[in-house]
PLY file of the C-alpha trace (Angstrom):
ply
format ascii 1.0
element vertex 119
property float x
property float y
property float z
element edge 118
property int vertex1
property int vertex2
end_header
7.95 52.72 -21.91
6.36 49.49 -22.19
4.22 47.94 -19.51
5.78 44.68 -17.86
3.24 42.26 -19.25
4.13 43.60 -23.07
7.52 42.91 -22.30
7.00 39.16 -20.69
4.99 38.40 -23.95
7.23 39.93 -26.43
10.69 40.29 -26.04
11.60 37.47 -23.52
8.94 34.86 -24.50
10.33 35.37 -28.08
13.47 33.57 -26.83
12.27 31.59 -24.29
9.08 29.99 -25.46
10.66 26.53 -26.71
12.08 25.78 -23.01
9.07 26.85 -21.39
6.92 24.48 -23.73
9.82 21.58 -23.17
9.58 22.41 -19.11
5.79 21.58 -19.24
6.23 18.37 -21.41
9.01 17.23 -19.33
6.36 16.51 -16.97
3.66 14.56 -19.05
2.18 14.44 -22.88
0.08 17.24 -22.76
-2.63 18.64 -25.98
-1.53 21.96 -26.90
-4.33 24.13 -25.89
-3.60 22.16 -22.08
0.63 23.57 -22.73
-0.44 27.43 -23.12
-2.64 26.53 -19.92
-0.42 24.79 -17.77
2.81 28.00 -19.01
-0.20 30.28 -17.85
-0.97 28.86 -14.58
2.46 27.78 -13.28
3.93 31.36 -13.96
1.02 32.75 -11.92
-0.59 34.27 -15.35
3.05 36.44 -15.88
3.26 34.90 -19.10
0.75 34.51 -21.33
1.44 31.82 -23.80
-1.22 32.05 -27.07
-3.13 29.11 -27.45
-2.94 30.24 -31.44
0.68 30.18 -31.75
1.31 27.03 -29.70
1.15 25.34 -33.12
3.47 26.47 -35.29
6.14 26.03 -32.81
4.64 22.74 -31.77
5.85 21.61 -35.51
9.15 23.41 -35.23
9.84 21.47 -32.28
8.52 18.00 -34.09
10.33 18.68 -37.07
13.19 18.92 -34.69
12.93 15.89 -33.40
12.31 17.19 -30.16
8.72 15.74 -29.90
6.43 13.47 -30.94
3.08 13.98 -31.49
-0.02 11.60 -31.67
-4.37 11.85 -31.99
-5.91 10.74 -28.56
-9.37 10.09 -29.55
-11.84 9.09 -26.60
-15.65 8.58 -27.32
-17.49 11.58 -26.98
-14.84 14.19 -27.26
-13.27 15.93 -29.82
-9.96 14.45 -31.32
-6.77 15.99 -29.66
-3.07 15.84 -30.62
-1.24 14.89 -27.48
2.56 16.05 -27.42
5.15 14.52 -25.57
9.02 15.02 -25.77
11.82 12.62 -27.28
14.72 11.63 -25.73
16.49 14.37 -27.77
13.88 16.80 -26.38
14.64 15.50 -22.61
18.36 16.44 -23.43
17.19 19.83 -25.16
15.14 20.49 -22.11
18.20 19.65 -19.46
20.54 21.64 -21.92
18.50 25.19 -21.99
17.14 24.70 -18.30
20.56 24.47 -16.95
21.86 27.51 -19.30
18.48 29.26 -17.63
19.37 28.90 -14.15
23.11 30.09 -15.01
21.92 33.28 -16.87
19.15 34.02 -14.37
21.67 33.68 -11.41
24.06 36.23 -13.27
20.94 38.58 -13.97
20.53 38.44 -10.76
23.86 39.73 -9.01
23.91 42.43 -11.82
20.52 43.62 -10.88
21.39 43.37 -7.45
23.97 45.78 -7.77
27.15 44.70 -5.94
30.40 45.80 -7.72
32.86 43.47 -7.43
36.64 44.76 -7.82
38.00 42.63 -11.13
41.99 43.92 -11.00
0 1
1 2
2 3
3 4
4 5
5 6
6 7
7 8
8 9
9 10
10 11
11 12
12 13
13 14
14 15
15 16
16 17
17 18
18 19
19 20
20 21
21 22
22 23
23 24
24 25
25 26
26 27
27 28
28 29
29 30
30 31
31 32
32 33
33 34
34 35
35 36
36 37
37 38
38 39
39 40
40 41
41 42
42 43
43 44
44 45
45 46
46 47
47 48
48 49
49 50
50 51
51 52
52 53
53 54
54 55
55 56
56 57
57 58
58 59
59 60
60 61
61 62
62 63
63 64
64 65
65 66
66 67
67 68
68 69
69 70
70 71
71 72
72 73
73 74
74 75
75 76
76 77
77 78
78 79
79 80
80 81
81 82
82 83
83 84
84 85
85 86
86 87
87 88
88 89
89 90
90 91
91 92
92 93
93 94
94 95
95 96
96 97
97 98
98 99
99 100
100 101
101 102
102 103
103 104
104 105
105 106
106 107
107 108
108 109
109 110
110 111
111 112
112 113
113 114
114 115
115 116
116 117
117 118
């Protein structure tokens, strides 16, 4: 048997991990390394989102048209490429959130175990 982090990191951030990144951006442009961050701290460190594979799917999601992507570059610091989401991505977003909520909410009265009679 797996323990519960292995299976938060694995199987269900396998199909989850382009709405969690789209939940985040719906809320400002954000750096990558600032996205795996902000998916660890708002999910209480459940889910912990590589900073190392942030990218790749960072240039799915561009080549998507789902974001946009451009260098912030402020005296002193290292160059950063600061994501933020299209209006495509802001319908993306609203799309797989609401389809969320709706499978979560049936997970939910399965797990909780009431039969209900279907005849």
């Amino acid at each position: 048997m797996r323990k519960r982090d292995d299976l938060l990191t694995s199987d269900l951030l396998r199909g989850n991990s382009t709405t969690l990144v789209l939940s985040v951006l719906a809320n400002s442009p954000a750096p990558g390394f600032v996205i795996t961050d902000l998916i660890r701290s708002r999910s209480q460190s459940l889910i912990d989102f590589k900073e190392g594979s942030i990218y790749a799917l960072m240039h799915d999601l561009q080549s998507r048209g789902l974001v946009t992507s451009e260098w912030e570059i402020k005296e002193g610091e290292r160059p950063k490429r600061v994501y933020a989401l299209t209006e495509t991505g802001v319908a993306e977003f609203e799309r797989r959130a609401n389809a969320w909520r709706e499978f979560a909410r049936g997970m939910n009265l399965v797990l909780e175990g009431e039969n209900v009679d279907t005849r």
